[in-house]
N, CA and C atoms as a LAMMPS dump frame, in Angstrom:
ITEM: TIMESTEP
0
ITEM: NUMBER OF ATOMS
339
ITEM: BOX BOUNDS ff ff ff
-5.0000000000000000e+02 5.0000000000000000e+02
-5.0000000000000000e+02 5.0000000000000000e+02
-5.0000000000000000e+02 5.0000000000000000e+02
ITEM: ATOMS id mol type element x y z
1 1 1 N 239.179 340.566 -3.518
2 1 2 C 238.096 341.539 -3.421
3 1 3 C 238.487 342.625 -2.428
4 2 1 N 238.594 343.644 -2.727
5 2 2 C 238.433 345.259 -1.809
6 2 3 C 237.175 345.312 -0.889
7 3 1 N 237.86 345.674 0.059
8 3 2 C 236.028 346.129 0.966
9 3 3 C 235.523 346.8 0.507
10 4 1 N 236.166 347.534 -0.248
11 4 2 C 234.905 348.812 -1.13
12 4 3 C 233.814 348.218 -2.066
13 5 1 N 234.711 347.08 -2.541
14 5 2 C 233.663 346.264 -3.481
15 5 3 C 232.398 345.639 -2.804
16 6 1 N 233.425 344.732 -1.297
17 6 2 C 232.138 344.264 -0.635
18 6 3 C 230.954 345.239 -0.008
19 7 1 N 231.725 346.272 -0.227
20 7 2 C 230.7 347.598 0.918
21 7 3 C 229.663 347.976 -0.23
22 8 1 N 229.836 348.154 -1.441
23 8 2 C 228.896 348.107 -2.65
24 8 3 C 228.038 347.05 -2.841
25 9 1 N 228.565 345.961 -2.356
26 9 2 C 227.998 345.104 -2.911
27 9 3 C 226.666 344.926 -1.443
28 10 1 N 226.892 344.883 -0.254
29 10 2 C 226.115 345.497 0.433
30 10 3 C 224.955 346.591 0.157
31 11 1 N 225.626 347.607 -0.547
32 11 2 C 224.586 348.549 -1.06
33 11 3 C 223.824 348.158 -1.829
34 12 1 N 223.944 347.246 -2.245
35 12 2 C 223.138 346.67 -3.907
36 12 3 C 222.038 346.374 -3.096
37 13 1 N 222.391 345.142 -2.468
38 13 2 C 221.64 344.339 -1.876
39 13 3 C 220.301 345.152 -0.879
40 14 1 N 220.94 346.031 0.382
41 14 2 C 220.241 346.879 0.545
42 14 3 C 219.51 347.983 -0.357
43 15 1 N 219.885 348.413 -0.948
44 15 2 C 219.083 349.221 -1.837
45 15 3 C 218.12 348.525 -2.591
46 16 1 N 218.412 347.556 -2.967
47 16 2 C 217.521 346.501 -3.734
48 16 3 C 216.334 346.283 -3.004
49 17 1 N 216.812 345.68 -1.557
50 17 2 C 215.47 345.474 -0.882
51 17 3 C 214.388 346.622 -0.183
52 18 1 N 215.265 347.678 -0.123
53 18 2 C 214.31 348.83 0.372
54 18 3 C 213.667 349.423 -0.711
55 19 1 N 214.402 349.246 -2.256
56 19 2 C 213.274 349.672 -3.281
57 19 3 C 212.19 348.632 -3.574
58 20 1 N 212.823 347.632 -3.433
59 20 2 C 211.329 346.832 -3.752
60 20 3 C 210.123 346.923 -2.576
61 21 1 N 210.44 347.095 -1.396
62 21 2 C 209.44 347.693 -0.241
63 21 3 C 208.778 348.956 -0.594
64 22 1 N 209.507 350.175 -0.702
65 22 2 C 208.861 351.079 -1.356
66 22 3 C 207.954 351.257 -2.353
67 23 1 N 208.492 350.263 -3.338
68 23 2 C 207.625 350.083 -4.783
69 23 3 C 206.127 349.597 -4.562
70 24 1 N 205.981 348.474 -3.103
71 24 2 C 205.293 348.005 -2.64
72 24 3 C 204.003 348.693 -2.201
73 25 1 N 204.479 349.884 -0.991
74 25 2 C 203.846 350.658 -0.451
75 25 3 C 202.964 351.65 -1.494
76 26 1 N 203.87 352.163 -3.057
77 26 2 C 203.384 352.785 -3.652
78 26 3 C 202.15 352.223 -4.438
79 27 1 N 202.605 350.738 -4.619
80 27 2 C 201.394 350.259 -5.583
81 27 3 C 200.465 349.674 -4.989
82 28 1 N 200.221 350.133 -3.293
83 28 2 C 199.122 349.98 -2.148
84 28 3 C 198.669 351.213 -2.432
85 29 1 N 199.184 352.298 -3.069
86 29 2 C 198.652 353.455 -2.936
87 29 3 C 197.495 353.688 -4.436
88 30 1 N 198.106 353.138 -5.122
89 30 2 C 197.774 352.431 -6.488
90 30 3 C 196.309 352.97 -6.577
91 31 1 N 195.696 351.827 -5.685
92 31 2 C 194.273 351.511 -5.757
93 31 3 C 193.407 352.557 -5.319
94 32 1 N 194.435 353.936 -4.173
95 32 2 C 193.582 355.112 -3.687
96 32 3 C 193.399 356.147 -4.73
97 33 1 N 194.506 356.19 -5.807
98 33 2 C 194.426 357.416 -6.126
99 33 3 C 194.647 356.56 -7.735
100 34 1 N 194.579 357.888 -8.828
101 34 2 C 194 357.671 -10.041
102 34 3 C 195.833 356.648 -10.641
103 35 1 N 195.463 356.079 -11.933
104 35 2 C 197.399 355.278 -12.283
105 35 3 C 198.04 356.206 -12.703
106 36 1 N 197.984 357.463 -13.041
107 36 2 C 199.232 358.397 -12.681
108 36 3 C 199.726 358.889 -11.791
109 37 1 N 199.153 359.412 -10.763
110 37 2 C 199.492 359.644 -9.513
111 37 3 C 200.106 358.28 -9.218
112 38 1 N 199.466 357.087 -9.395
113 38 2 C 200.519 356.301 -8.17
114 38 3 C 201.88 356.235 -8.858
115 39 1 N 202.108 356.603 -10.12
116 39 2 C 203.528 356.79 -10.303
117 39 3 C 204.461 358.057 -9.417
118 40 1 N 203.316 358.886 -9.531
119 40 2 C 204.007 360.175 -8.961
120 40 3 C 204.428 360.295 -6.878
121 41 1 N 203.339 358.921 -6.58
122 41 2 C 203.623 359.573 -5.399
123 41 3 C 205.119 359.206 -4.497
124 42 1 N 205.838 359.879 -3.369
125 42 2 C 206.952 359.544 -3.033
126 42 3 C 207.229 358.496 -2.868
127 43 1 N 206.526 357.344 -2.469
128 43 2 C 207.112 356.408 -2.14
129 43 3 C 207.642 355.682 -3.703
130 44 1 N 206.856 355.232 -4.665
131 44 2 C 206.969 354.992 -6.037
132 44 3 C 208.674 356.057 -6.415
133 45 1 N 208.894 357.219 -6.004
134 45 2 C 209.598 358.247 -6.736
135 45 3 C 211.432 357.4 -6.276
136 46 1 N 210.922 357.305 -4.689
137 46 2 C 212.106 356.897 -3.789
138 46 3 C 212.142 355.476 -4.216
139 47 1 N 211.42 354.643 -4.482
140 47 2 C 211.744 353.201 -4.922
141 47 3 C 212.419 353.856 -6.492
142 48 1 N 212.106 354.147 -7.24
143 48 2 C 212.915 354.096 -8.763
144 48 3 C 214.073 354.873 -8.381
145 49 1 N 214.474 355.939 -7.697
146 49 2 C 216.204 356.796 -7.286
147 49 3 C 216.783 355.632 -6.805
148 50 1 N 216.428 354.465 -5.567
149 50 2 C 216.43 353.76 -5.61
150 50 3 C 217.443 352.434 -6.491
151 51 1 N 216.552 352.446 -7.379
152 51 2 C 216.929 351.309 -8.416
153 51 3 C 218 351.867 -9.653
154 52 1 N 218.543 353.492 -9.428
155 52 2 C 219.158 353.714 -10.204
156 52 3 C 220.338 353.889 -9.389
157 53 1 N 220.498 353.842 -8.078
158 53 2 C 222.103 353.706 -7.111
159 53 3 C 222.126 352.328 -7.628
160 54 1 N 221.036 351.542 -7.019
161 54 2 C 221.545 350.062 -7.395
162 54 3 C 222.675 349.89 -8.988
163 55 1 N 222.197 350.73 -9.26
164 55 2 C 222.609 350.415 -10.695
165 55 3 C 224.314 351.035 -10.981
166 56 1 N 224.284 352.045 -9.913
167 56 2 C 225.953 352.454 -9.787
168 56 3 C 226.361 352.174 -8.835
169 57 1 N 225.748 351.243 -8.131
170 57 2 C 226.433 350.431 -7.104
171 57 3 C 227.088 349.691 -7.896
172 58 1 N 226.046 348.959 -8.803
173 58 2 C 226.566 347.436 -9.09
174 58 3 C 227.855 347.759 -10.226
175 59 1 N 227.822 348.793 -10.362
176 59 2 C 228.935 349.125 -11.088
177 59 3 C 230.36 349.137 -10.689
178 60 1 N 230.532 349.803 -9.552
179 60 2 C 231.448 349.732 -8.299
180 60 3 C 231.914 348.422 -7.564
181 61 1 N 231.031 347.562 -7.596
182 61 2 C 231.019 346.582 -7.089
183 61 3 C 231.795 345.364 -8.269
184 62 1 N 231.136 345.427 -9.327
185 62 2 C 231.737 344.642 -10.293
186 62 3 C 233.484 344.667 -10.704
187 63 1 N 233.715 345.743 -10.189
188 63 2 C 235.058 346.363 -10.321
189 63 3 C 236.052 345.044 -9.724
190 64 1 N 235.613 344.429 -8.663
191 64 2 C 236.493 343.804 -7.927
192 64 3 C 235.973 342.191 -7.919
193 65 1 N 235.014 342.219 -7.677
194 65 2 C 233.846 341.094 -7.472
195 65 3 C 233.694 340.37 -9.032
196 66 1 N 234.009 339.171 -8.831
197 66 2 C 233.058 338.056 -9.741
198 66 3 C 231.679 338.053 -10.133
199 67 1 N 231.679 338.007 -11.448
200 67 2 C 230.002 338.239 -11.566
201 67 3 C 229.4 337.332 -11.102
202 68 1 N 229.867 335.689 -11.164
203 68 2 C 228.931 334.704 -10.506
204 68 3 C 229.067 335.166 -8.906
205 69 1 N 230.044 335.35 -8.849
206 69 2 C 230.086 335.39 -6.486
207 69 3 C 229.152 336.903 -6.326
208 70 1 N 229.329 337.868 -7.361
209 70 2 C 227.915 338.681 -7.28
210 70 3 C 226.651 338.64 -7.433
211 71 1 N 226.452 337.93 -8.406
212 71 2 C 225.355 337.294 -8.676
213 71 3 C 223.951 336.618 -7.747
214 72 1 N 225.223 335.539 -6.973
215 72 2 C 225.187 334.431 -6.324
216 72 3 C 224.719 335.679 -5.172
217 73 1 N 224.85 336.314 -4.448
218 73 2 C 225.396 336.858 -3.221
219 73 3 C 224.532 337.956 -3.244
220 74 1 N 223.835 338.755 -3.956
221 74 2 C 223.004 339.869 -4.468
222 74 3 C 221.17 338.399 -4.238
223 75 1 N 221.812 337.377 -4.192
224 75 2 C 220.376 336.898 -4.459
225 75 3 C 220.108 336.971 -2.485
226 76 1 N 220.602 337.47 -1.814
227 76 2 C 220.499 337.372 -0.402
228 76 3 C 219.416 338.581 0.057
229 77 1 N 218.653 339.359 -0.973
230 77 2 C 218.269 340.46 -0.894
231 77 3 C 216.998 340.091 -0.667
232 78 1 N 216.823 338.624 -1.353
233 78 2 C 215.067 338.273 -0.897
234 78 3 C 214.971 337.956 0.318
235 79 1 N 216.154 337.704 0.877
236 79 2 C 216.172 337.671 2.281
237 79 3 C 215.647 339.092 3.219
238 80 1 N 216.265 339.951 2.578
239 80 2 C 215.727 341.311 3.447
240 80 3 C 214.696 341.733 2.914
241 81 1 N 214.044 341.563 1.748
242 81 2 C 212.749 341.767 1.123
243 81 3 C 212.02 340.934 2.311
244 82 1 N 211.879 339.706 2.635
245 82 2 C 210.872 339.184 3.576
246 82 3 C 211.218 340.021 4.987
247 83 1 N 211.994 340.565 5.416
248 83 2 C 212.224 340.783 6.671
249 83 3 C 211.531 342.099 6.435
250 84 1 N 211.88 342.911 5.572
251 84 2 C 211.068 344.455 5.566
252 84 3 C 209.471 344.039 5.206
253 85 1 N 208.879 343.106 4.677
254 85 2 C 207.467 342.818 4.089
255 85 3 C 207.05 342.875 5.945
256 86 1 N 207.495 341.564 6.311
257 86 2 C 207.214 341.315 7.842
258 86 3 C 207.252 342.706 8.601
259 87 1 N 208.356 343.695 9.128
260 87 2 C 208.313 344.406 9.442
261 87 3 C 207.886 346.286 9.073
262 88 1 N 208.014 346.416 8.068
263 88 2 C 206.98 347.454 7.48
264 88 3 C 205.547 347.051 6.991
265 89 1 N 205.844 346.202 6.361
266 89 2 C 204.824 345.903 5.571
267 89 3 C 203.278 345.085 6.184
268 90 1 N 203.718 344.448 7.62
269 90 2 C 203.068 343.779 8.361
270 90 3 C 202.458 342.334 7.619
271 91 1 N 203.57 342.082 6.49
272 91 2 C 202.866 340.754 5.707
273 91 3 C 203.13 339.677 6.529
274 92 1 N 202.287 338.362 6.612
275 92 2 C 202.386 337.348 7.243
276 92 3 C 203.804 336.482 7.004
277 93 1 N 204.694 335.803 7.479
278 93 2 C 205.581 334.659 6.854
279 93 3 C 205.436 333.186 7.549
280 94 1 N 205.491 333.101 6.545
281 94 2 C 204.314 331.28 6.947
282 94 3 C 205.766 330.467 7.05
283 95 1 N 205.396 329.015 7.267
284 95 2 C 206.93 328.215 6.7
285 95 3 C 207.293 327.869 5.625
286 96 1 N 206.595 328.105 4.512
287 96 2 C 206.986 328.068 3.308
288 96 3 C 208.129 328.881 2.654
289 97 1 N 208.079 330.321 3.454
290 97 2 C 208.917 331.527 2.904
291 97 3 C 210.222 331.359 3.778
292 98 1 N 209.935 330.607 5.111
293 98 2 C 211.247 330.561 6.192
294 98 3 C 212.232 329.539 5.63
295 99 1 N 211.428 328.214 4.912
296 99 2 C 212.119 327.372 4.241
297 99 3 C 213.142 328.141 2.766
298 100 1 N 212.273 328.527 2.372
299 100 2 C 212.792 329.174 0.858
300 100 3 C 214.194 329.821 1.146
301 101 1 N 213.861 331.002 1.986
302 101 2 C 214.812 331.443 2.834
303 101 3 C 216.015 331.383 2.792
304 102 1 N 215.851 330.157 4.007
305 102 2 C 216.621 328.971 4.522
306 102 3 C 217.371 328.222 3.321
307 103 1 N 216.818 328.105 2.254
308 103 2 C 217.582 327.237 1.141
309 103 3 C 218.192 328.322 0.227
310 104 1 N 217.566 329.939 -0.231
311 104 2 C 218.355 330.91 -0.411
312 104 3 C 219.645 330.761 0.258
313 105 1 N 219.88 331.006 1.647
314 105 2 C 220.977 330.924 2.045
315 105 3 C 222.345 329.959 2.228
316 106 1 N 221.762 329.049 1.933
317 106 2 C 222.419 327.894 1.802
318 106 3 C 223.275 327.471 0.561
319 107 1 N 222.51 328.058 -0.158
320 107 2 C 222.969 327.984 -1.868
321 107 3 C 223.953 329.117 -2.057
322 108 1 N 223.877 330.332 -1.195
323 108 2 C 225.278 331.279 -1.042
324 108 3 C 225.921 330.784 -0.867
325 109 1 N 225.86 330.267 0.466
326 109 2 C 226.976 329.103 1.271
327 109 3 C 227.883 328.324 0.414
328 110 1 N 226.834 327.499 -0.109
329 110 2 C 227.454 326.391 -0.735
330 110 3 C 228.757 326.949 -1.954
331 111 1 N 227.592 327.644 -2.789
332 111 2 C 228.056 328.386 -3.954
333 111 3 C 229.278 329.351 -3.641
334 112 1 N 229.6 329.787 -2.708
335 112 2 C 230.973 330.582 -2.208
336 112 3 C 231.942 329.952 -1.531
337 113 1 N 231.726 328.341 -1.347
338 113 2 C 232.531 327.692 -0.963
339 113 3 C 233.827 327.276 -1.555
């Protein structure tokens, strides 16, 4: 694997989780304003640009990278999805989600062993 691949493959992951935060915020906005607008407003606009790097990330990334060790390794993103919910989002994380987590990561582990 090239670092360029791993540096994409980073991007995936990040981009992944900051669009799904965004997407979040927009469909909080959802409920203020009429269901076209909440497509239109920025946060909704920046989550889908978003999900279309992801998409030439993962392109870049595949170049070098295994689809299972990508696969496998892209699933680390629900990891930063809970960390941005917690910290933007001010959502609660109970021990249910720390466990999940916790066994997300483990299954990289294992699985890249």
């Amino acid at each position: 694997m090239s670092p360029s691949s791993i540096f994409y493959l980073v991007l995936v992951i990040a981009s992944t989780g900051f669009s799904q935060t965004f997407l979040k915020i927009g469909a909080n906005q959802a409920y203020k304003n009429k269901f076209v607008l909440a497509y239109l407003n920025p946060y909704t606009l920046i989550a889908y640009i978003l999900y279309l790097l992801v998409t030439v990330f993962t392109v870049y990334a595949l170049k070098d990278i295994p689809l299972k060790l990508f696969y496998s390794t892209t699933s680390l993103k629900f990891v930063l999805v809970l960390l941005l919910s917690k910290i933007v989002l001010r959502e609660k994380i109970d021990s249910r989600k720390i466990i999940a987590v916790g066994l997300i990561c483990l299954g990289v582990i294992i699985f890249n062993i």
